[in-house]
C-alpha positions in Angstrom: 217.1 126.8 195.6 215.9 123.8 197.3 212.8 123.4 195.5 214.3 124.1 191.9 216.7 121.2 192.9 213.8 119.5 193.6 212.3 120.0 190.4 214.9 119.1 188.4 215.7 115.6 190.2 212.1 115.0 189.6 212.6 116.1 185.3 215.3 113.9 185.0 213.9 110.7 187.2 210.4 111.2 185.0 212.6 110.9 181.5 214.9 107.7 182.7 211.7 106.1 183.2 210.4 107.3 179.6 213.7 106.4 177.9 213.2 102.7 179.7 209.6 102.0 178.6 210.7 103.2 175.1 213.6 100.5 175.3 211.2 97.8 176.7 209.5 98.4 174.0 211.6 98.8 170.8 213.4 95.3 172.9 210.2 92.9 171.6 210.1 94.7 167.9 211.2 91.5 166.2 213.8 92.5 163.7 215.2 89.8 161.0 217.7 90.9 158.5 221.2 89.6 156.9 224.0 91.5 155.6 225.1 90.7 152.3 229.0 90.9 151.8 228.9 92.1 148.1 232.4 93.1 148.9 233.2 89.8 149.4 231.0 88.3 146.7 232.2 90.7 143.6 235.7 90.4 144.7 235.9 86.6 144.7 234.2 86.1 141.4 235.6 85.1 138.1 234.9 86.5 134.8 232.6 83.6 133.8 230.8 84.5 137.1 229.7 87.9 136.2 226.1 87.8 134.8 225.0 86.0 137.9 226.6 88.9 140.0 224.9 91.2 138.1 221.2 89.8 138.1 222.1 89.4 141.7 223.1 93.3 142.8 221.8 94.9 139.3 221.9 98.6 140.9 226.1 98.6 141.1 226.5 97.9 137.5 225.4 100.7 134.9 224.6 99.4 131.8 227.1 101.6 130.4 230.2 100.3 132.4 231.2 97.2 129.8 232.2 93.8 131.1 236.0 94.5 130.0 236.2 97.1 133.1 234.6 95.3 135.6 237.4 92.3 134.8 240.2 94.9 135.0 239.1 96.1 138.3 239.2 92.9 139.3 242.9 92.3 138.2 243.8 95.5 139.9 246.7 95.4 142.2 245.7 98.3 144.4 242.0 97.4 144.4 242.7 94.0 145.1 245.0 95.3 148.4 242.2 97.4 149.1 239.8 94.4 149.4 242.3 92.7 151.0 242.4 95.3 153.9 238.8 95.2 154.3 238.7 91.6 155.1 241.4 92.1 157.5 239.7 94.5 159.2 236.1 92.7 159.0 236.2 89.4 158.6 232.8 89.8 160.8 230.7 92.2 161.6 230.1 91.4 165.1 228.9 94.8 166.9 228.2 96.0 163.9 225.3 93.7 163.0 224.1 93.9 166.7 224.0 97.4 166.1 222.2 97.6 163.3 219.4 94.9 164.5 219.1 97.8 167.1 218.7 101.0 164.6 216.2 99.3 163.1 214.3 98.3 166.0 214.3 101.9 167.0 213.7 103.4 163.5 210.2 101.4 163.1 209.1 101.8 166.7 209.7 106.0 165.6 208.9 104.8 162.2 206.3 102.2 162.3 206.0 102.7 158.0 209.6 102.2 157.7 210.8 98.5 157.3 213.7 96.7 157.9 216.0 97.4 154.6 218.1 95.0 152.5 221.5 95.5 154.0 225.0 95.3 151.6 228.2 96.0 152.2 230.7 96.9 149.4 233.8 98.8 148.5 234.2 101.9 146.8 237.3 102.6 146.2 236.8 105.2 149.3 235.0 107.7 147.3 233.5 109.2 151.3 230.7 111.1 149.5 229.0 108.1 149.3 230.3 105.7 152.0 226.4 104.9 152.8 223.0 105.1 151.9 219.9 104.3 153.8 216.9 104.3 151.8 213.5 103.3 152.3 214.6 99.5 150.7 218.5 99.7 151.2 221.4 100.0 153.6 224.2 100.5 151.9 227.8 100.4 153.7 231.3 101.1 152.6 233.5 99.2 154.6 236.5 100.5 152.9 235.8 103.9 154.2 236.0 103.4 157.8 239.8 101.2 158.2 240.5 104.0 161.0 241.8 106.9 161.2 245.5 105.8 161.2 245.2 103.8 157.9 247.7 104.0 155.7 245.0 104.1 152.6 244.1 107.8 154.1 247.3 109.4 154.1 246.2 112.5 151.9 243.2 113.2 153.8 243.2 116.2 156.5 243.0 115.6 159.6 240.4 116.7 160.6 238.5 114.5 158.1 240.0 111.3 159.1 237.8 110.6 162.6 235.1 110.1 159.9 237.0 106.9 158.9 236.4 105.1 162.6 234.1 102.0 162.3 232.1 104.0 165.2 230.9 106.4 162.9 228.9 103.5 160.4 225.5 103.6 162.5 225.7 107.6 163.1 226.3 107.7 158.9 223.8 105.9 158.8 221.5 107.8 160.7 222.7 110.9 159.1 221.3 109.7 155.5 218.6 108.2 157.2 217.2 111.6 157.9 217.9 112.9 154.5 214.1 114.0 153.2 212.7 113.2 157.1 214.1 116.5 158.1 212.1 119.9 156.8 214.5 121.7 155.3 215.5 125.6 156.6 212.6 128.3 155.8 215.9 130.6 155.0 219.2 130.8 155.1 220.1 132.2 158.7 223.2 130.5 160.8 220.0 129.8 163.4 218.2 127.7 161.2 221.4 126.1 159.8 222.0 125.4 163.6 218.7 123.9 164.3 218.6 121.9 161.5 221.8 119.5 162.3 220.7 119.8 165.5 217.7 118.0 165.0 219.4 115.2 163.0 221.9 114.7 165.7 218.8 114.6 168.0 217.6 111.7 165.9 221.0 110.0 166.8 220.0 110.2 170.5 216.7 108.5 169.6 217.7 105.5 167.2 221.3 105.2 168.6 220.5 105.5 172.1 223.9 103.5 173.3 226.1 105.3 171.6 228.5 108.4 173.3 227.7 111.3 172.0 231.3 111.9 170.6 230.5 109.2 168.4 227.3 110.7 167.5 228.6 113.8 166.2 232.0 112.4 165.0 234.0 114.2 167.7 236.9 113.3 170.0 235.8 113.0 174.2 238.1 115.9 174.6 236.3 118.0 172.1 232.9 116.9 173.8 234.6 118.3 177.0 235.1 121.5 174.8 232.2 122.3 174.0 230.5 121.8 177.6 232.8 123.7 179.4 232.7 126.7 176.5 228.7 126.4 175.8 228.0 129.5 177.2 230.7 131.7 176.2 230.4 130.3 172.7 226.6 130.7 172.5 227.3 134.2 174.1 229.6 135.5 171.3 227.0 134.2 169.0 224.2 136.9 170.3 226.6 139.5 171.2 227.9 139.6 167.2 224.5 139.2 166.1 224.9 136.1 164.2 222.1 133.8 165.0 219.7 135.8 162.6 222.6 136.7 160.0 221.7 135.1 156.5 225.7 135.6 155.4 226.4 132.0 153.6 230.1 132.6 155.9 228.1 131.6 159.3 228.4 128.1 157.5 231.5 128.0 156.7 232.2 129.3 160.0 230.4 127.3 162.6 228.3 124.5 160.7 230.6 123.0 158.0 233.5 120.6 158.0 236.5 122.3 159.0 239.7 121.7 161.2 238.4 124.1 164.0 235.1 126.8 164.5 235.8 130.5 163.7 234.8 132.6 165.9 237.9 135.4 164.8 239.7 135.3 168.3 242.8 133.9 169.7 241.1 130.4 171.0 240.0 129.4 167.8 242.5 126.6 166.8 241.3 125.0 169.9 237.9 125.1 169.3 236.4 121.4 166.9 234.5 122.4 163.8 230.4 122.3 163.8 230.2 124.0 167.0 227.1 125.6 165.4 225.6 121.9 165.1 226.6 121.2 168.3 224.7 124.1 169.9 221.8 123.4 167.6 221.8 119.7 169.5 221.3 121.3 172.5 218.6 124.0 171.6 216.5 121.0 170.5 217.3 118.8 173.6 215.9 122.1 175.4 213.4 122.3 173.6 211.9 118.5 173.7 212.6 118.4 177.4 210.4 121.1 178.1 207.8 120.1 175.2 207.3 116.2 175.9 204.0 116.4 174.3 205.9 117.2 170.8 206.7 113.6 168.9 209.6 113.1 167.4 208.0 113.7 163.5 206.4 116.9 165.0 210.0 117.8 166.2 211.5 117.2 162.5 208.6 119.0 160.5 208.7 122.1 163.4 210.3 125.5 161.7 213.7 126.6 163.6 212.2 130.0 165.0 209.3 128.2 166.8 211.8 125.7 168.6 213.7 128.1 169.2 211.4 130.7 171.0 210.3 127.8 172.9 213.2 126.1 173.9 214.0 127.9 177.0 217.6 127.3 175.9 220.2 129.2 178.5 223.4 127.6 178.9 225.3 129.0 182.4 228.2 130.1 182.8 231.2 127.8 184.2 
């Protein structure tokens, strides 16, 4: 027992002083970027002042949308509160932009290729589907999607969908679309791979947003964290027992990966379980996996197939 203690003291000393040499380093990446407010700078302008906007940020006007729109949005009242509340809310960007200037440092020390994108911020009239982008050239943020939770603007939304609307959750959005085409995607359709899958992106929020909890990272509440922790192995259990991680049934999905007020797992608990618990115990398969494979890089990791991390993950929660 001793020696296993042992052991595992000398694991977790060798990875602090990994993680620190990786932060040395990514600390002298010299990163230099500036957000553009196109919220601010669309919402301010005049009519006479539109071709200049558009030459400026030609990508947010269509050629099909006709001047005559864009000057009625301006003129509208519950557009115009909506900008309104956005300032009030971010009249800087503070942590934010120190944030960022940290993402980036981390994405081209994992990313060398990858360089340091145009960064915008805008409103879209909270359409959440697309409240940012991260491409190769652009950040893109929607600063009218994430007023908090409590906002009046997000009355109709469920519950369980308005955590989403926290400023906290702009760099782990980010880093969610970020990985969008970095990530291979599942060989088939089992709840396993499905599992693995988010777990490797939220895997990619412990390596490019290092400081953040991981509540934050996965868009959950401390208490649900807590949860999951102290239910790992009962939930993982039930998964194996029911014969589920190898089950192609497109109702695993619904049931344990996608968005959804609470996991179902068919018993009694289950209102007090937080959705995703399937990408939560994909995050830890690949934490398994990558402490007991630190030869594997981090774009081996993401090319990897599910059943191989898997079978060599030495995953075994215990039981509280």
């Amino acid at each position: 027992m001793k020696q296993l203690l042992f052991v595992l003291v000398a694991i977790t000393l060798f990875s602090c002083k990994d993680d620190s040499k990786v932060e040395e380093a990514v600390a002298k990446i010299p990163i230099e970027f500036k957000v553009e407010r196109f919220d601010r700078v669309f919402w301010t302008s005049k009519p006479e002042d539109l071709q200049k906007v558009k030459a400026q940020y030609p990508y947010f006007f269509p050629s099909h949308i006709p001047d005559s729109t864009l000057i009625n949005k301006l003129k509208d009242p519950l557009l115009r509160e909506l900008y309104g509340e956005v300032q009030m809310q971010y009249p800087e960007l503070g942590k934010i932009e120190t944030d960022l200037e940290k993402l980036f440092a981390h994405v081209q020390y994992y990313f060398p290729k990858n360089k340091t994108p145009r960064v915008i911020t805008l409103i879209n009239e909270v359409d959440t589907e697309g409240r940012v982008f991260y491409t190769d050239t652009l950040a893109l943020i929607s600063l009218d999607c994430y007023l908090g939770k409590d906002h009046r603007f997000y009355v109709d939304f469920p519950e369980f969908k308005k955590p989403e609307m926290e400023r906290n959750q702009i760099l782990p959005n980010l880093v969610t679309s970020f990985c969008y085409g970095k990530i291979a995607s599942p060989t088939d359709r089992t709840l396993l791979s499905a599992m693995i899958y988010y777990g490797k992106e939220l895997y990619m929020k412990d390596k490019l947003i290092p400081d953040y909890s991981d509540a934050d990272k996965i868009g959950y509440t401390d208490m649900q964290i807590k949860f999951c922790q102290e239910n790992e192995y009962f939930m993982w259990s039930n998964l194996v027992e029911n014969k589920l991680l190898f089950d192609s049934n497109p109702k695993n999905e619904l049931r344990f990966i996608k968005p959804a007020p609470f996991s179902r797992f068919y018993i009694e608990i289950d209102n007090q379980t937080p959705g995703r618990v399937g990408q939560w115990l994909g995050w830890q398969i690949v934490r398994s996996y990558m402490e007991n494979n630190d030869d594997v890089t981090l774009e081996q990791l993401l090319a990897m197939d599910a059943k191989t991390i898997f079978d060599n993950s030495k995953y075994k929660p215990k039981k509280q």
